[in-house]
C-alpha positions in Angstrom: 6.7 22.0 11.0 3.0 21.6 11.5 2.2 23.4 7.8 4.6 20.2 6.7 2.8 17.8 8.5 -0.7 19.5 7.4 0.5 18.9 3.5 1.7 15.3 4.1 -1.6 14.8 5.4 -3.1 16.7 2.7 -1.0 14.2 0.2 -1.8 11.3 1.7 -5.8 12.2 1.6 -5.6 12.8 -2.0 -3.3 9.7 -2.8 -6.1 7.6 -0.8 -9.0 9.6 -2.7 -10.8 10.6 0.7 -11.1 14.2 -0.7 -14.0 15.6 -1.8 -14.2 16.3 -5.1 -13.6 20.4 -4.5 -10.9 19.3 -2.5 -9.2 16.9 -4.7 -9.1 19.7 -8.0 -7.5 22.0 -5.1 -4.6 19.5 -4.8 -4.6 18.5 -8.7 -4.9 22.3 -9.3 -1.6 23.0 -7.2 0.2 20.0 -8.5 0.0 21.5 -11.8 1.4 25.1 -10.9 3.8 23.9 -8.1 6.4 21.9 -9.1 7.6 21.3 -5.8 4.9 19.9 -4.5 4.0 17.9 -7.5 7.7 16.5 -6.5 6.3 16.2 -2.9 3.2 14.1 -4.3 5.3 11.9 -6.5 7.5 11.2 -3.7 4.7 10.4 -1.7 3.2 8.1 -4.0 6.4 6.2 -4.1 6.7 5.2 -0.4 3.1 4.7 -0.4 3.6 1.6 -3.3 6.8 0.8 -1.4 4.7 0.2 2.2 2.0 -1.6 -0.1 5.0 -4.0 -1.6 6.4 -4.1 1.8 3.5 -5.6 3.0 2.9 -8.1 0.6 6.5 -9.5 1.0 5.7 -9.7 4.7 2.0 -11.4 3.8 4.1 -13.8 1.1 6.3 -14.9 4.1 3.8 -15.4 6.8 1.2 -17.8 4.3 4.5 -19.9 3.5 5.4 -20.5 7.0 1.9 -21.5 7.6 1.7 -23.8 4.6 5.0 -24.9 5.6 3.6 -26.0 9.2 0.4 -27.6 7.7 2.7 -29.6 4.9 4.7 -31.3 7.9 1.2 -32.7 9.1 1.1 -36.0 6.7 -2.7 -36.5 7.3 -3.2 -32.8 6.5 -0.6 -33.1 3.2 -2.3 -36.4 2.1 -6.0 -34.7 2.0 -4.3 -31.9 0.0 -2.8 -34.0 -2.5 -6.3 -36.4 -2.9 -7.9 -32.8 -3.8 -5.5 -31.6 -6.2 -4.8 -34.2 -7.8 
């Protein structure tokens, strides 16, 4: 379990580029003659844009309720409108 753990890490590291540059043609270097693990790395890239995405949605939602909020406030909608338009 902890050599798994140790290779997420690993992954994770190189997917984030905090390797050093010895370090990073280690992982590329595996990749390449391990298909496994190159499966392992894709994988891992995968739920890493799927948190990112995640996160955005969650961003998207929280900026509308606040715009949402403001908007209600007529003296704060009329400003915004004499700006934009």
């Amino acid at each position: 379990m902890r050599s798994e753990l140790n290779e997420i890490l690993l992954i994770d590291q190189w997917l984030l580029r905090q390797l050093s540059a010895t370090e990073a043609q280690h992982v590329e270097a595996r990749m390449l003659f391990d298909e496994g693990f190159a499966e392992k790395v894709e994988a891992q890239r995968v739920c890493h844009q799927l948190v990112r995405q995640y996160g955005r949605a969650q961003d998207r939602r929280r900026l509308e309720g606040i715009y949402s909020q403001l908007m209600q406030d007529t003296g704060f909608a009329h400003q915004l409108n004499t700006i934009f338009t």
